[in-house]
C-alpha positions as CSV (number, residue, x, y, z in Angstrom):
1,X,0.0,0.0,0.0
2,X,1.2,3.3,-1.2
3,X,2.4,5.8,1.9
4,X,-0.4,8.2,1.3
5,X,-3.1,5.9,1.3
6,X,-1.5,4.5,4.7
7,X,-2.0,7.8,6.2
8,X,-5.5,8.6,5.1
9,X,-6.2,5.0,6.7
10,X,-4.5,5.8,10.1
11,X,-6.3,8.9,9.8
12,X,-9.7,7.0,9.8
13,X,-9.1,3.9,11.7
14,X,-10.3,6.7,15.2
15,X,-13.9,5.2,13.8
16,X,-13.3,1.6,13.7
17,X,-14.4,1.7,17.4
18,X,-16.5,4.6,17.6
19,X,-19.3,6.1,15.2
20,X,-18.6,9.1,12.7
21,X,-20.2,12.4,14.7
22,X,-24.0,12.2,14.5
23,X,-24.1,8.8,13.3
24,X,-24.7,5.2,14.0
25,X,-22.4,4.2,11.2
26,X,-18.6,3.0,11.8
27,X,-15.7,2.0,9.7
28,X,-16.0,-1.7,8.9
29,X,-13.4,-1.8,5.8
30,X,-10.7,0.7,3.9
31,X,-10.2,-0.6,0.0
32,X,-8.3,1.5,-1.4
33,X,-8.5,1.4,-5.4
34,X,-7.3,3.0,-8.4
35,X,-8.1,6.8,-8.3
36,X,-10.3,6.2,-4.9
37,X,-10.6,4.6,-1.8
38,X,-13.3,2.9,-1.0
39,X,-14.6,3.0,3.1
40,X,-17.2,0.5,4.1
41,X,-19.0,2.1,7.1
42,X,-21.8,-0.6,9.0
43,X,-24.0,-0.3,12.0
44,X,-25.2,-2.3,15.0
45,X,-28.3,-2.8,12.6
46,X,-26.4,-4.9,10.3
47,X,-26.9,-2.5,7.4
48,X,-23.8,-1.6,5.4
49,X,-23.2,1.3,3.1
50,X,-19.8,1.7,0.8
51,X,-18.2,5.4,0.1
52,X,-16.1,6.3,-2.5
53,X,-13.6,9.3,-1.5
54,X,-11.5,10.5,-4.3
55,X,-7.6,9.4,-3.7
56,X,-5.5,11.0,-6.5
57,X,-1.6,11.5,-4.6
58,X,0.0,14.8,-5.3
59,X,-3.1,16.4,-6.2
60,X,-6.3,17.8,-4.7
61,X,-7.8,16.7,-2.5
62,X,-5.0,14.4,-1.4
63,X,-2.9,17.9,-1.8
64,X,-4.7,19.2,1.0
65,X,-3.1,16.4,3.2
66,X,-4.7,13.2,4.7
67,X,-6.5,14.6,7.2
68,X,-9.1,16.1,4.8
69,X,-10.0,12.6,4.8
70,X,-11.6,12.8,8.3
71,X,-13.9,15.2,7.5
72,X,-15.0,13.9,4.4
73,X,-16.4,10.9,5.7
74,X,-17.7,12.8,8.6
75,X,-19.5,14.5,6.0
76,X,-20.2,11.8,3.6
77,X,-21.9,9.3,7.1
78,X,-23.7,12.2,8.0
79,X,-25.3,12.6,4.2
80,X,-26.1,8.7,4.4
81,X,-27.2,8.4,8.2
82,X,-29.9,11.0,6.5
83,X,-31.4,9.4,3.6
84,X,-28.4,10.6,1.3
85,X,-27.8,7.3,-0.6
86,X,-27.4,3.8,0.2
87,X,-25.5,1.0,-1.4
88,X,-22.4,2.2,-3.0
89,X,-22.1,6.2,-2.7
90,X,-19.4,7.6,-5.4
91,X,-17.4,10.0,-5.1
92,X,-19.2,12.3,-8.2
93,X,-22.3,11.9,-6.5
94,X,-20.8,13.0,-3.0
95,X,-19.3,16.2,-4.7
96,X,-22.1,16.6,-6.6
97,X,-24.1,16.9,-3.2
98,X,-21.9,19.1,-2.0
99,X,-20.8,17.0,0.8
100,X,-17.0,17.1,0.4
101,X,-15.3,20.0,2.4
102,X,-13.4,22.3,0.1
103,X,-10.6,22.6,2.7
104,X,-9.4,20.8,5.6
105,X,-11.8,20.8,9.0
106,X,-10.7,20.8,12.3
107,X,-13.5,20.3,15.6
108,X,-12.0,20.4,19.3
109,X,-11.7,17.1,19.4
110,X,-9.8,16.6,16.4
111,X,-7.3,19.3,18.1
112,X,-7.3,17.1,21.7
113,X,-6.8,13.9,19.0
114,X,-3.8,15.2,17.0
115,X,-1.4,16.5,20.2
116,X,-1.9,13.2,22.6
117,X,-0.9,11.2,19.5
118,X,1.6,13.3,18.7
119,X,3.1,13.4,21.8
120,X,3.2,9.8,22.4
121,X,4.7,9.0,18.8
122,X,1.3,7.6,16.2
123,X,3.0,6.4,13.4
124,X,0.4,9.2,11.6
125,X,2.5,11.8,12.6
126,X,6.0,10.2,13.3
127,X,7.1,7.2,10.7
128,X,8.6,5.1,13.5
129,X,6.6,4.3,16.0
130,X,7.3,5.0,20.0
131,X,7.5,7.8,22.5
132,X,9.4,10.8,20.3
133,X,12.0,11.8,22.7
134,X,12.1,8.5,25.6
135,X,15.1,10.3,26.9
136,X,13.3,13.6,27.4
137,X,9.8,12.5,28.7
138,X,7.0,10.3,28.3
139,X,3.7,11.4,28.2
140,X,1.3,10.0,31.0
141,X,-1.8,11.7,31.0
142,X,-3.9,14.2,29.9
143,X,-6.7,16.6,31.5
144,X,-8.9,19.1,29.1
145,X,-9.1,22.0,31.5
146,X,-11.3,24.5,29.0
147,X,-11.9,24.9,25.4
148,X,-8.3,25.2,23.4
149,X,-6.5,23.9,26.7
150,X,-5.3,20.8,27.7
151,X,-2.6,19.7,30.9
152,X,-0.1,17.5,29.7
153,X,1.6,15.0,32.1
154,X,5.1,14.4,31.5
155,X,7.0,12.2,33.3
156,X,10.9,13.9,33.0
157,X,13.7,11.8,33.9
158,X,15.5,12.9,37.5
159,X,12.6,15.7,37.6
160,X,9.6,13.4,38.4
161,X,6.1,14.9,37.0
162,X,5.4,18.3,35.5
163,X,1.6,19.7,34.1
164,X,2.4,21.6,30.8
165,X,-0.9,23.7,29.8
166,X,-0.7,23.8,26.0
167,X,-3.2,25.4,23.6
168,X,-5.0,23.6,21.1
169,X,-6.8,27.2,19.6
170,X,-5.1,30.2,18.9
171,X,-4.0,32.5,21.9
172,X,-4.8,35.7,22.1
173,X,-1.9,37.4,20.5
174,X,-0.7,34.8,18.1
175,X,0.9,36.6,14.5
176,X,-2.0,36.3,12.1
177,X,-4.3,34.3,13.9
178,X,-8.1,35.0,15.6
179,X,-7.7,34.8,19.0
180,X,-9.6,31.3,20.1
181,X,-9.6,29.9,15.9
182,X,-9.1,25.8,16.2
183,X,-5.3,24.8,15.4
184,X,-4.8,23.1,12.4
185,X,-4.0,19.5,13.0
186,X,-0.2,18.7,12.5
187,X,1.7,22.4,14.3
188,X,3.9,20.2,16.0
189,X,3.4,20.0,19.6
190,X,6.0,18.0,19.8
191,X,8.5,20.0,18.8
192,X,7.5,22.4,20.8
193,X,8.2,20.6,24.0
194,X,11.0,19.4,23.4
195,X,12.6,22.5,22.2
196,X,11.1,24.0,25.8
197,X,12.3,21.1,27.9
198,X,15.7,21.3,26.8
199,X,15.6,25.0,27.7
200,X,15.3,24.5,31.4
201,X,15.5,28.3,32.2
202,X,12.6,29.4,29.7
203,X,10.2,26.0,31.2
204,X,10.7,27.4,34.7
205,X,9.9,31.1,33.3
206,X,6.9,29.2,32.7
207,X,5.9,27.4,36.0
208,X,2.6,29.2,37.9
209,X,1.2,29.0,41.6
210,X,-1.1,26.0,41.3
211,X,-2.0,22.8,42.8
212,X,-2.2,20.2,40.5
213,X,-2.2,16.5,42.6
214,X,-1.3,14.3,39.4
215,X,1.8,16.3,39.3
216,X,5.0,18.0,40.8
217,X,5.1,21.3,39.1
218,X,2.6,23.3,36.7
219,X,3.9,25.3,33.9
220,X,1.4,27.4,31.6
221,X,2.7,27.6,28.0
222,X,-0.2,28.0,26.2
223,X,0.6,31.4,24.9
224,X,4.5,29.6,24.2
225,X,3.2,26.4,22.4
């Protein structure tokens, strides 16, 4: 299987165990075919629907990254789940229902998704799997404080514990960005720690007054990362 179709199917296997948004459906199959790939989404009724999502490499949509994928279907099981089609849905008849998003989409959840898997190494994002920097830290846990927020646990080597607050939606002063707009999946997170953890002086710069009982030390970088 070509590396780009791999990706669009690690990009949709997050509904082989739960429904698309809005939907009974789930993904019970990923063909992927000469100029498409084919999903086969069923539900706990036994009924079984196939959708045709166009898969050219190096060109739109597949231009637009694999993660366009994800909200394609989302869109294409909520067109089904109401009436849309049934049977074998192509992908003409999908665009011609203007079902297919004209750019990538990215929901809250998509943005809590993308940085615990990127912290502890999916193969989506990294091409080896494992823990990105083992030497550095290990990720532990997770806690979604607000909207565009979430705690990270990191487990530091000869430091024990920290809480890093990271934002998942613009903060308010970000170069070019509304204040509070979703993050676009794949900013690195990452990267970002790791270039903060090895800069011990700007992490404690960082650290606030809280009380946090899953960890030793809280640090506030959502306006950082």
């Amino acid at each position: 299987m070509e590396r780009k179709a791999v990706e669009v199917l690690l990009a949709l296997r997050r509904f082989v165990g739960v429904p698309l948004p809005g939907t009974g459906w789930r993904v019970r199959g990923f063909l992927p075919g000469a100029g498409v790939v084919r999903v086969r989404l069923g539900d706990g009724a036994g009924r079984k629907v196939e959708v045709e999502l166009p898969y050219r490499p190096g060109v739109a949509p597949a231009s637009l990254g694999s993660w366009w994928y994800v909200g394609a279907l989302r869109g294409a099981a909520q067109w089904v789940a109401e009436g849309g089609a049934a049977g074998v849905v192509g992908a003409d008849e999908l665009a011609a229902a203007g079902v297919l998003p004209e750019a990538v989409e990215v929901t809250a959840d998509d943005g809590l998704d993308y940085v615990v898997a990127d912290l502890v190494g999916d193969p989506y994002w990294h091409a080896p799997a494992g823990t990105v920097a083992p030497d550095l830290y290990r990720l532990t846990g997770f806690d979604l404080r607000e909207r565009g927020v979430v705690r990270l646990y990191l487990d530091l080597p000869d430091r024990g514990t920290v809480g890093i607050d990271v934002a998942t939606a613009e903060p308010a002063g970000a170069d070019g960005a509304e204040p509070g707009a979703l993050r676009p999946v794949g900013w690195w997170a990452s990267t970002k720690i790791i270039a903060l953890l090895n800069a011990p002086e700007s992490l404690e710069a960082l650290r606030v007054a809280a009380t946090d009982p899953h960890c030793d030390a809280v640090y506030d970088a959502t306006a950082w990362a």
